[in-house]
Each structure stands twice: as structure tokens, then as C-alpha cells.
C-alpha positions in Angstrom: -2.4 -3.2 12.6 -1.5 0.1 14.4 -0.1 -1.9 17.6 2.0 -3.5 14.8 3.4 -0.7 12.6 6.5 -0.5 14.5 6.7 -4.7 13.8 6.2 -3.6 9.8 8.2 -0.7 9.4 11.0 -2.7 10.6 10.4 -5.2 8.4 9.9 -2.7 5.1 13.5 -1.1 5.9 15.2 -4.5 6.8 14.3 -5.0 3.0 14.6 -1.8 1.6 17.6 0.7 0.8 15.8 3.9 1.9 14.0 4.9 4.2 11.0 6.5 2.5 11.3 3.3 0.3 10.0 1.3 4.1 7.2 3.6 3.8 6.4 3.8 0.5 6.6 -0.5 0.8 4.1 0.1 4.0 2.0 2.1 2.1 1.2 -0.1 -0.7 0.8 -3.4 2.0 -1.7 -1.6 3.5 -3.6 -0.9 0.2 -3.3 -4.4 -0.5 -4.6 -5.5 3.0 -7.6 -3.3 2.1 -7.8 -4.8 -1.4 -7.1 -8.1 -0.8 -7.2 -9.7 3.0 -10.2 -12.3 2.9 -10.2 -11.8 6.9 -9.1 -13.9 10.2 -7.8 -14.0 12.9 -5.2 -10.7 14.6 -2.6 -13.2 13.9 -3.3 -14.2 10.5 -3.7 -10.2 9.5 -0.3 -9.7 11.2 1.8 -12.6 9.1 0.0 -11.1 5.9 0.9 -8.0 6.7 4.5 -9.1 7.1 4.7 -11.4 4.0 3.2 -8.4 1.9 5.3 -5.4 3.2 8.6 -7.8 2.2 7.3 -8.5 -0.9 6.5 -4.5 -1.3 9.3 -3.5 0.0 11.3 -5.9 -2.3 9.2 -4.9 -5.5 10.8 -0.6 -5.0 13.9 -2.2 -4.5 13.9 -3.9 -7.5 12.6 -0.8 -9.6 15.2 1.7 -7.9 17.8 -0.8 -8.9 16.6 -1.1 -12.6 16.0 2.7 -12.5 19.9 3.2 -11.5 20.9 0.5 -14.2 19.5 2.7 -16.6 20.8 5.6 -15.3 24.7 3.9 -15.4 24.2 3.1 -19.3 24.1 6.9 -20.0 27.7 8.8 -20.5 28.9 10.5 -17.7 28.9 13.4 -19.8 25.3 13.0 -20.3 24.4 12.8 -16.4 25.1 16.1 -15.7 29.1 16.2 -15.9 29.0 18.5 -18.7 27.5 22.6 -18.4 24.1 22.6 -18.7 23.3 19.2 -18.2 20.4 18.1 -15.5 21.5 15.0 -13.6 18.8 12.6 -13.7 17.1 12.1 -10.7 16.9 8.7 -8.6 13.4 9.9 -7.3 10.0 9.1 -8.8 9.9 10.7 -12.4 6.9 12.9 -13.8 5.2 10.2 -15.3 5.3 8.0 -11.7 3.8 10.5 -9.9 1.1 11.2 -12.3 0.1 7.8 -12.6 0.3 7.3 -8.2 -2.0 10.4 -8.1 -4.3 8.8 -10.3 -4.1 5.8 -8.4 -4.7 7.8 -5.3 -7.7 9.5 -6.7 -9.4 6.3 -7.8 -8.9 4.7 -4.9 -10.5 8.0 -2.6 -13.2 8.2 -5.6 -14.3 4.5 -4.9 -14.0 4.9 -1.6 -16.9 7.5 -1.9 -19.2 5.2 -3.5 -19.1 2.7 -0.6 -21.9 2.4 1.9 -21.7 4.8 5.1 -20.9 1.5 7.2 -18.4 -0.4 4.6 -16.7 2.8 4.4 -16.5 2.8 7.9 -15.3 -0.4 8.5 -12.8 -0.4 5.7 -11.2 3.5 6.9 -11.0 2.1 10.1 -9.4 -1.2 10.0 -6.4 0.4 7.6 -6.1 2.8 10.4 -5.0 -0.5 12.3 -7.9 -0.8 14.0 -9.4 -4.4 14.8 -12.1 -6.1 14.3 -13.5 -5.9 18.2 -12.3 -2.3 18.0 -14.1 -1.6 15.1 -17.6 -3.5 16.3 -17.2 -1.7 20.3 -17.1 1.9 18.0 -20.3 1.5 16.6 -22.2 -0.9 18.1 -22.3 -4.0 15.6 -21.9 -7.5 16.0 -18.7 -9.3 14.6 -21.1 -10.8 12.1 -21.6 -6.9 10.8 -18.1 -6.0 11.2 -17.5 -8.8 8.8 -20.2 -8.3 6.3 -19.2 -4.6 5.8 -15.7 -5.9 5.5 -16.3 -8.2 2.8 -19.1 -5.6 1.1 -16.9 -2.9 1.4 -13.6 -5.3 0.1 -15.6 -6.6 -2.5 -16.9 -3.1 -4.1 -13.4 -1.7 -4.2 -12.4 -4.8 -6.3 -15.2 -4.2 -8.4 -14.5 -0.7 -8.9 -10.8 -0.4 -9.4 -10.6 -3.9 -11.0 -8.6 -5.6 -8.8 -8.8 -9.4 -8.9 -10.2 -11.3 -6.0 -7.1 -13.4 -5.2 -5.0 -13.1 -2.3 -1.3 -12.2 -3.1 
């Protein structure tokens, strides 16, 4: 996936209205992948890859657009036209960003329980690495590429209680 990040970032802005909204939209595909790619081929990873960062990319789009509808039913006076009044922001409120860090630390928490190779495995192929790549670096067969894969996939389901379905 790293020869192909150029490919998905130009497909996360084509479908989103900011920039940091493309790599927010990349960010959460590539969780996904990790979560939820049952393996294949280069090819097969890549048109994943592409189907998911749309949908991701169309999924902040949607909640920046409901955020700003909620925004437009408050008086102007009440959005920061009057003195003293704090405008309210566009960004990710308090409550967001606690909730993504606690995502975040789940995620690096379960990461930590996983076996030295799935660990491995995993870190590496969201770093866009493939499976070849990944096998050369340490020696394995693709037969243990793919077992630590699907171990490793399959334990961070487990843990963070993510359903076993592909999206």
C-alpha cells in the first residue's frame, strides 16, 4: 500500500471537502484494512483500499455537513456575533477527540497483546508493505506471512470487538 498512497490520497480528497478530511478518511481505511481485509492478491488490497477510503472519506463528509447544519440552526447572535460569544467551531469537539484517543489507545493496547510475529506482520503491512516484502524481512514463507496475518487480524477483532465481515 505505500507505492499506492499517492493513488488513495487522491482518491480521499476527490471525495472530501478538506484536506485533513483526505487524511483523516486515509486514516480510518487503513484501520479498516488492518481490521478487516481477509487477504489476496496486490490488486485485490488496492481496489479495497480504494472502495474503503471513498466510503471513509464520504462518511466525514457527511458528519461535517450534519455538524454545519447544526451549527446554521443556532442565531447568528448566538454564533459569536454578539460580545462575548465563542463561535462554534467546525473542528472535532471535546467529546470527538476523547472518544478518537480512546480509540487510539485500544487499538495500541491490543496491538501489545499480539504475538511478536502477528505484530510484526500486521505493523508492517499498514506501513504498506507487502506480503513478499514482509516474508523477504524476516525470513518466512508466504504460508507464515499469511498465518500471522490472519492470527494477528483475528486477535484484534477479538479484542476491540470488531465483527469479522468485510465492509
Amino acid at each position: 500500500m505505500r507505492d499506492h498512497r499517492a493513488l488513495l490520497l487522491r482518491q480521499a480528497r476527490f471525495h472530501s471537502e478538506r484536506r485533513q478530511d483526505a487524511e483523516d478518511a486515509l486514516g480510518d481505511a487503513c484501520l479498516q484494512f488492518l481490521l478487516r481485509f481477509q487477504g489476496g492478491s496486490d490488486d485485490d488490497a488496492r481496489r479495497w483500499m480504494l472502495v474503503v477510503v471513498k466510503r471513509c472519506a464520504w462518511g466525514i463528509a457527511r458528519q461535517r455537513r450534519e455538524r454545519r447544519a447544526v451549527v446554521e440552526e443556532v442565531p447568528a447572535e448566538r454564533r459569536g456575533a454578539g460580545p462575548g460569544v465563542v463561535p462554534v467551531s467546525e473542528g472535532r469537539g471535546p467529546e470527538e477527540l476523547v472518544e478518537a484517543g480512546e480509540e487510539v489507545a485500544a487499538f495500541a493496547g491490543a496491538l501489545a497483546t499480539l504475538k511478536t510475529d502477528e505484530r510484526r506482520a500486521v505493523m508492517l503491512l499498514a506501513l504498506g508493505h507487502t506480503y513478499a516484502e514482509i516474508g523477504a524481512r524476516y525470513g518466512w514463507t508466504r504460508s507464515k506471512v499469511n498465518r500471522s496475518l490472519a492470527d494477528g487480524r483475528a486477535r484484534l477483532r477479538g479484542l476491540l470487538g470488531e465483527g469479522g465481515e468485510n465492509s
